[in-house]
C-alpha positions in Angstrom: -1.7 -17.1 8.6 2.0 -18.4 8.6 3.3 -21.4 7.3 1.3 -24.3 5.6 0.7 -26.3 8.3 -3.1 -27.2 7.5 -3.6 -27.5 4.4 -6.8 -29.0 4.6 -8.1 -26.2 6.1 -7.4 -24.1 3.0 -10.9 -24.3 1.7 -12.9 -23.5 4.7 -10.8 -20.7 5.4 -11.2 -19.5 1.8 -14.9 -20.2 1.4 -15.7 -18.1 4.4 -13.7 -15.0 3.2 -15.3 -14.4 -0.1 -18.6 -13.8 0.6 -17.9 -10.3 0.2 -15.7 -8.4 -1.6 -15.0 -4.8 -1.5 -12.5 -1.9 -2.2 -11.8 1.7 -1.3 -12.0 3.8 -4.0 -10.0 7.6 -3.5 -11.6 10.7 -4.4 -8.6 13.7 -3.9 -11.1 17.2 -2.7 -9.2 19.9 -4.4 -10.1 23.1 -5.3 -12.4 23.5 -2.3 -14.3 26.8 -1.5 -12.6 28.3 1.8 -16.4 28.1 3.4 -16.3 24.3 2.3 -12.2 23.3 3.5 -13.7 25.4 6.6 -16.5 23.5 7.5 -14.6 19.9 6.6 -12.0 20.8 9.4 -14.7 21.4 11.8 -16.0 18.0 11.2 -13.1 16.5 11.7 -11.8 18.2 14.8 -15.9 17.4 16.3 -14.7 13.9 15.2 -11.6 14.1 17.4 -13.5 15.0 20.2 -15.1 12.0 19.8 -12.3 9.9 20.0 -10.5 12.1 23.3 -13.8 11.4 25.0 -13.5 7.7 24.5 -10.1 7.7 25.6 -10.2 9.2 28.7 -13.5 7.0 29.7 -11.3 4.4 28.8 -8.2 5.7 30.7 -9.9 6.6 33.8 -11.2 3.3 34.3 -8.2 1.6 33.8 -6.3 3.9 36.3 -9.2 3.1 39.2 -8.8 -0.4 38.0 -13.1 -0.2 37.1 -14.4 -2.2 34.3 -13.8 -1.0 31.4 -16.5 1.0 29.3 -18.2 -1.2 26.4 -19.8 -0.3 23.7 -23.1 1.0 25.2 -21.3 3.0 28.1 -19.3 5.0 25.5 -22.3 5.6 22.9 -24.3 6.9 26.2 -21.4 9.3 27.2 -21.4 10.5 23.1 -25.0 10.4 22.4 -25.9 14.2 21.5 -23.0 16.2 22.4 -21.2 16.4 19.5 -22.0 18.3 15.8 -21.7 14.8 14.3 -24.5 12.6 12.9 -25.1 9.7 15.6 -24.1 7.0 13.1 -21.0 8.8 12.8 -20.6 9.0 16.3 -21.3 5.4 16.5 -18.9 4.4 13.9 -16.0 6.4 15.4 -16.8 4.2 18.7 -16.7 1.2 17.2 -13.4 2.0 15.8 -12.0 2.7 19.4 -13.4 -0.4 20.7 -11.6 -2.3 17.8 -8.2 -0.7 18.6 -7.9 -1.5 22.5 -9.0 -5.0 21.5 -6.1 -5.4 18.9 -4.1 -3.5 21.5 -5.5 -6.3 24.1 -4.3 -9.3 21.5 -1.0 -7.8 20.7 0.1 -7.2 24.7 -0.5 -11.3 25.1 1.2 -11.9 21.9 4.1 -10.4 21.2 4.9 -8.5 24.9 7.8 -7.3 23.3 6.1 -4.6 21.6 5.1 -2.8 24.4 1.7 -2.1 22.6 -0.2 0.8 24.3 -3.8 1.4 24.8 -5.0 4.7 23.2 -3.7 7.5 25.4 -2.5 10.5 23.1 -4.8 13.5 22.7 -6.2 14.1 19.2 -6.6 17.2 17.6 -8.4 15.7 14.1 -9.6 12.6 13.3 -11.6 11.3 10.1 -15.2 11.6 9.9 -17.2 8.2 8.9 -20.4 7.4 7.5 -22.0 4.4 7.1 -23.8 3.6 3.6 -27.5 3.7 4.7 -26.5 7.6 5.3 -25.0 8.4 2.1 -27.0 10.0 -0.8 -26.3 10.9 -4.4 -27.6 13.6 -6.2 -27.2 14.2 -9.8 -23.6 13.6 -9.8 -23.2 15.0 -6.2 -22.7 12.8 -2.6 -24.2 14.3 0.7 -23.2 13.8 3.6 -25.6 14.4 6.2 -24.3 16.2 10.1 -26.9 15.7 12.1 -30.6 16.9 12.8 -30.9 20.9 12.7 -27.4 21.2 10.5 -26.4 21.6 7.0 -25.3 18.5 5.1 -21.6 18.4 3.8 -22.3 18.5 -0.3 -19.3 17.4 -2.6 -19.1 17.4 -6.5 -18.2 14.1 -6.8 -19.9 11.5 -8.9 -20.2 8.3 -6.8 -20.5 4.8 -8.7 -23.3 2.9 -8.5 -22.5 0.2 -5.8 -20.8 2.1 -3.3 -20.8 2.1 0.2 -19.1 4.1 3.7 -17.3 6.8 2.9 -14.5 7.9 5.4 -13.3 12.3 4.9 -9.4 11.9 5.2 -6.7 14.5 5.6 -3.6 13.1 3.6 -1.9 16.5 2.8 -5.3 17.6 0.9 -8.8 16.3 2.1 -9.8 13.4 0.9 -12.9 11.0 0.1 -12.1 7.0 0.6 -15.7 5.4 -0.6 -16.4 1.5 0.2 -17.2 0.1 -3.5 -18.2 -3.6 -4.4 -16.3 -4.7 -7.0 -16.6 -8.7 -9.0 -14.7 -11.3 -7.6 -14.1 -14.9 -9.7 -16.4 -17.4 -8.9 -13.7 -20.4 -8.6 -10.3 -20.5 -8.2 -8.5 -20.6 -11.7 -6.7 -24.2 -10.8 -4.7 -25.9 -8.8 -1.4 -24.9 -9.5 0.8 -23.3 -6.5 2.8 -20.3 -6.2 5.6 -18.5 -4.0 6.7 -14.8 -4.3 9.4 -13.2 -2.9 9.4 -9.4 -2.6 12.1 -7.5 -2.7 13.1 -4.1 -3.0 14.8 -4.0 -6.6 12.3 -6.4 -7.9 9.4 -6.2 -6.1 8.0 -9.7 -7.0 9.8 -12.7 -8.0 7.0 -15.7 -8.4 7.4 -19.0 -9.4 4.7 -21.9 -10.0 5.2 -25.6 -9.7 5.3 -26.0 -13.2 8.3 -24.4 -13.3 7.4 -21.1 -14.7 8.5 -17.7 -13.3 8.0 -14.4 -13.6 10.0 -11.3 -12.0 8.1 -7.8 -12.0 10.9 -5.0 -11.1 10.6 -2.5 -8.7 13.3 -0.2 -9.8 10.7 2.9 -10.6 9.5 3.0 -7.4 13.0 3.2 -6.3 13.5 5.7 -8.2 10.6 8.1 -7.1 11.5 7.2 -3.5 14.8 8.6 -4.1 13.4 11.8 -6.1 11.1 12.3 -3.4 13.9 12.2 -0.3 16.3 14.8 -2.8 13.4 16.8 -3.9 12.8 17.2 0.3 15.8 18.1 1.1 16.5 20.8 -1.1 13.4 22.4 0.2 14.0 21.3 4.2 17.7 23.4 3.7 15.6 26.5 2.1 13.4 26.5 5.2 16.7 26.1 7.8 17.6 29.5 6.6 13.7 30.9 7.5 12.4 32.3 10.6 9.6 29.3 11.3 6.0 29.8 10.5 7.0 32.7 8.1 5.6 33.7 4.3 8.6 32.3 3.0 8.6 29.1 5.5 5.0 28.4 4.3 5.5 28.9 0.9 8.3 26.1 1.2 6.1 23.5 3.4 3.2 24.2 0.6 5.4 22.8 -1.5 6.8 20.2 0.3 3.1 19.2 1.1 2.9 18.9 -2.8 5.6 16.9 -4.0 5.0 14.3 -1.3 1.4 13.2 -2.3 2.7 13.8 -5.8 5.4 11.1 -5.2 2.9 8.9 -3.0 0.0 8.8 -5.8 2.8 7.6 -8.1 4.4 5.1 -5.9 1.0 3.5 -5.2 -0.3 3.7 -8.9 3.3 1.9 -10.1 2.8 -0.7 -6.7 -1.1 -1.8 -7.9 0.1 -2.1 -11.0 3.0 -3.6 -10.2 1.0 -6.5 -7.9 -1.5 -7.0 -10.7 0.9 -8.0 -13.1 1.4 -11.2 -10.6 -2.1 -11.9 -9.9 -2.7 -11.7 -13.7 0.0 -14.0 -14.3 -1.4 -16.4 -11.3 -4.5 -16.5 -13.2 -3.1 -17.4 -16.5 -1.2 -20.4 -14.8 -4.0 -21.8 -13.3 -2.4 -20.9 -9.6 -5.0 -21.8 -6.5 -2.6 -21.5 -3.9 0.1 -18.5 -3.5 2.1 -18.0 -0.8 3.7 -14.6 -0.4 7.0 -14.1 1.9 7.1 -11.7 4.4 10.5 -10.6 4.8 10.2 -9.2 8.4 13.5 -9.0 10.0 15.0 -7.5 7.1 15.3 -4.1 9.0 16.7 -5.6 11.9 20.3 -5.7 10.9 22.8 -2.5 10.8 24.6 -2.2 6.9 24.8 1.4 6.7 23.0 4.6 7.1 22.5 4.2 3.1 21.3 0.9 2.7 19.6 1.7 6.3 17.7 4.3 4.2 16.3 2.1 1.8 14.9 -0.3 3.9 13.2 1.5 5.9 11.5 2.8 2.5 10.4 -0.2 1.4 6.9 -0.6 2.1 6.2 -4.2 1.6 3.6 -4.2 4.0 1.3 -2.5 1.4 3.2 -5.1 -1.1 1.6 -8.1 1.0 -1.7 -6.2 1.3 -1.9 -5.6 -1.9 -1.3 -8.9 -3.4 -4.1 -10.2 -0.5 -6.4 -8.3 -1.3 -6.0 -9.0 -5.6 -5.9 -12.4 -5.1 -9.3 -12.7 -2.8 -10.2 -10.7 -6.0 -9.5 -13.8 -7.9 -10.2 -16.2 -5.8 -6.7 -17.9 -5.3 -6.1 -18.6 -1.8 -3.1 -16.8 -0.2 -1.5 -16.7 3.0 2.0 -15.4 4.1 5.0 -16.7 6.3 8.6 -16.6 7.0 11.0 -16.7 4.3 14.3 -16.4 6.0 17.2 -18.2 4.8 15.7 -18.8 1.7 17.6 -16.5 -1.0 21.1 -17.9 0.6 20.4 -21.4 -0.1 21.6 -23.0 -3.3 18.3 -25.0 -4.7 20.4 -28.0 -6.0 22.9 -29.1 -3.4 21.6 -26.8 -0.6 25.4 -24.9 0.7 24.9 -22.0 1.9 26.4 -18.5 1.3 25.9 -14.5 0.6 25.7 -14.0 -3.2 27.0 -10.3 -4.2 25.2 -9.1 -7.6 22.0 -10.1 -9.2 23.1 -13.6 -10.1 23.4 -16.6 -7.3 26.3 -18.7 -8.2 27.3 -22.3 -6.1 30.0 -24.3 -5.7 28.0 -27.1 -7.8 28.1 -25.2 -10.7 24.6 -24.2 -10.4 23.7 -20.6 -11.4 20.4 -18.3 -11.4 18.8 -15.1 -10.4 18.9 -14.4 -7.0 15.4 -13.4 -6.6 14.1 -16.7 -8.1 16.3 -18.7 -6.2 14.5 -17.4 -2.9 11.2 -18.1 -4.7 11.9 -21.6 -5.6 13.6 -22.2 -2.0 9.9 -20.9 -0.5 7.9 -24.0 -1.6 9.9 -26.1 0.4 8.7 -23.8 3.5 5.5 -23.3 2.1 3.9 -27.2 0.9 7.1 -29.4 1.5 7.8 -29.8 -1.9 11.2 -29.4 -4.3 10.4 -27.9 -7.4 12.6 -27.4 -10.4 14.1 -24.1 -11.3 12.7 -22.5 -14.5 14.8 -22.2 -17.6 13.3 -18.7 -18.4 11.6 -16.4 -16.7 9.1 -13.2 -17.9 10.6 -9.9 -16.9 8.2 -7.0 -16.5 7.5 -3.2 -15.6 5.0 -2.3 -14.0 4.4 0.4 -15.9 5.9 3.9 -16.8 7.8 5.9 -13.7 7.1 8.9 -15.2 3.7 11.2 -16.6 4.0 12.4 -20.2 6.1 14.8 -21.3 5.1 18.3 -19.5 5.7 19.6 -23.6 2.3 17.4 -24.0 0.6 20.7 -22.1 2.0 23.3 -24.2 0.1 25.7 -26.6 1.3 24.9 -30.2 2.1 28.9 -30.1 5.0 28.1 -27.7 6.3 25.3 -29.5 9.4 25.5 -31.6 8.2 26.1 -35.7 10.9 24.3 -37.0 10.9 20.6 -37.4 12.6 17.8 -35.5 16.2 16.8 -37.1 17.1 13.3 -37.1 19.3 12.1 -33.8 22.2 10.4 -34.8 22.0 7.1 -33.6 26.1 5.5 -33.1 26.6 2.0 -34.5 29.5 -0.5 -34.8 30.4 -1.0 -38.4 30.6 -4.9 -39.0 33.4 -4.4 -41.2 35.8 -2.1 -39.5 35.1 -2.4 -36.1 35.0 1.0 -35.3 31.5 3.2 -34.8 29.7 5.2 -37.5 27.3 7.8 -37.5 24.0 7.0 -39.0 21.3 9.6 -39.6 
């Protein structure tokens, strides 16, 4: 949805997306028995085939100019020729049919896109289930493969209310399992909101009672940055390797490694990161928020460096997020433009660049950037001027980094002797010049 231009609407639209409320829940396979990683691959290469014969149904008929095969053409053509239990097969159908129909939407839409319809030759794809075929077993899920062959059994202890799972290769197999989780019954008031993300702070919110809150995103800066040095200390190793050699594998293992290291960090700092805003939505009584969507960003040339960051900054998964926690709470929330609004003074309106953190005018208004933008937004979003807040809450979203690897160590490898003191340096009050205090 983009800008408010129905707000009577709100409600219906809300009252007819909460009926339901789920979320995926990830369950990281490791430590797999080579029989086991063995017979996961297979599914998911069966699964493949799947989609490849879908596409070239799909492809031949639009080359001949035929009608295009619908749901019951393609479960025909798929109906007993793959290792794969027919729901599966079914499922992976419906997901094909779903993409050439957003392909279909997107090609009238935005032609500019040049949106294609699936033509690219799989080799794996992820195997789905749907929750009538999932069983648990004394802390175990099974997966069934069809009549005649062995189910897939993991050790994993499913929660109660759960529903499809979906096997996922993400560096490492993984399990992503459907689970209902409560949602608020009523929204918490009738306050509204804006945010504007950003990629230092990665939410800057403020209410129309003139209260604010900035949450920063520094951290997962920070392991972005770790993660691109960490790879390319390991990518110049492998230059100096003959390809697909011991060595060269040993360095891609550990590539493989640090990257869904970094990426289960960044996305445990960005949840909690976007639940420190619907948290503070709730305390405020917030019904309505309205989240920017900074698209266009990426567009303009500043720099191979600055080039870099942006096109690391995920705030696509920032708006999802933020969705998705607020259906949670039942706040209503939809998303728009927000360009041109961190360049406009929220007093006298001139317009200019600010450099720094702070946005200074000509009308001897200041403030922080990132609020000024936010405040700026509820003009866009409900056509309404709102006061900028004296104060604003500044948060982390949580600690960057794990505990200490020293945490791990046997007591036997630990130093015996005890911790000294550090000397902490202080300004003396009455010389002026630092002292040492233990």
């Amino acid at each position: 949805m983009g800008r408010s231009g129905f707000p009577h609407l709100y409600p219906l639209l809300f009252h007819a997306i909460v009926l339901s409320m789920q979320t995926v829940k990830i369950y990281q396979l490791n430590h797999l028995s080579p029989a086991l990683f063995q017979r996961l691959k297979a599914a998911q290469v069966e699964a493949a085939q799947v989609w490849n014969c879908c596409m070239e149904m799909h492809k031949a008929a639009r080359l001949a100019h035929l009608p295009w095969p619908g749901r019951d053409a393609l479960q025909k053509a798929t109906k007993g020729r793959f290792a794969l239990q027919s729901q599966s097969v079914q499922m992976i159908v419906a997901t094909f049919l779903a993409n050439v129909q957003t392909a279909r939407q997107l090609r009238q839409t935005h032609p500019q896109m040049k949106m294609k319809y699936p033509w690219r030759t799989k080799r794996f794809y992820p195997v789905k289930w749907p929750a009538q075929a999932v069983s648990k077993e004394n802390g175990r899920v099974v997966l069934p493969m069809g009549r005649g062959r062995p189910s897939l059994v993991l050790p994993i202890a499913l929660p109660e209310h759960c529903g499809a799972c979906s096997l996922v290769w993400n560096q490492g197999f993984e399990l992503h399992v459907c689970i209902e989780i409560p949602q608020a019954t009523e929204a918490p008031g009738e306050v509204t909101a804006t945010v504007d993300l950003g990629e230092i702070h990665l939410a800057a919110v403020t209410t129309t009672t003139s209260e604010a809150l900035i949450v920063t995103g520094r951290g997962i800066r920070s392991l972005k940055r770790q993660r691109q040095l960490q790879l390319g200390k390991i990518a110049k190793k492998q230059s100096r390797c003959q390809k697909s050699s011991c060595r060269w594998k040993r360095l891609q293992r550990a590539k493989n490694k640090q990257c869904r290291r970094a990426e289960r960090r960044i996305r445990d700092l960005r949840h909690k990161a976007t639940r420190k805003v619907i948290d503070f939505c709730v305390q405020h009584q917030v019904g309505t928020l309205f989240i920017g969507n900074p698209h266009g960003v990426r567009d303009k040339n500043c720099g191979r460096h600055h080039n870099q960051r942006m096109a690391l900054w995920e705030y696509g998964k920032d708006i999802a997020y933020l969705t998705h926690k607020a259906k949670a709470a039942h706040i209503m929330s939809f998303t728009g433009s927000e360009r041109g609004t961190s360049s406009q003074c929220p007093v006298c309106g001139h317009k200019h660049k600010p450099k720094g953190r702070n946005w200074a005018c000509v009308c001897q208004f200041s403030g922080h950037r990132d609020l000024v933008g936010s405040i700026n937004m509820h003009r866009l979003a409900y056509g309404t001027q709102v006061k900028f807040p004296r104060s604003f809450t500044y948060l982390r979203p949580g600690p960057s980094r794990s505990r200490s690897s020293r945490a791990d160590t046997p007591q036997r490898c630990l130093s015996k002797t005890e911790a000294q003191p550090r000397l902490v340096q202080t300004v003396s009050s009455e010389t002026g010049h630092p002292s040492e205090l233990a």
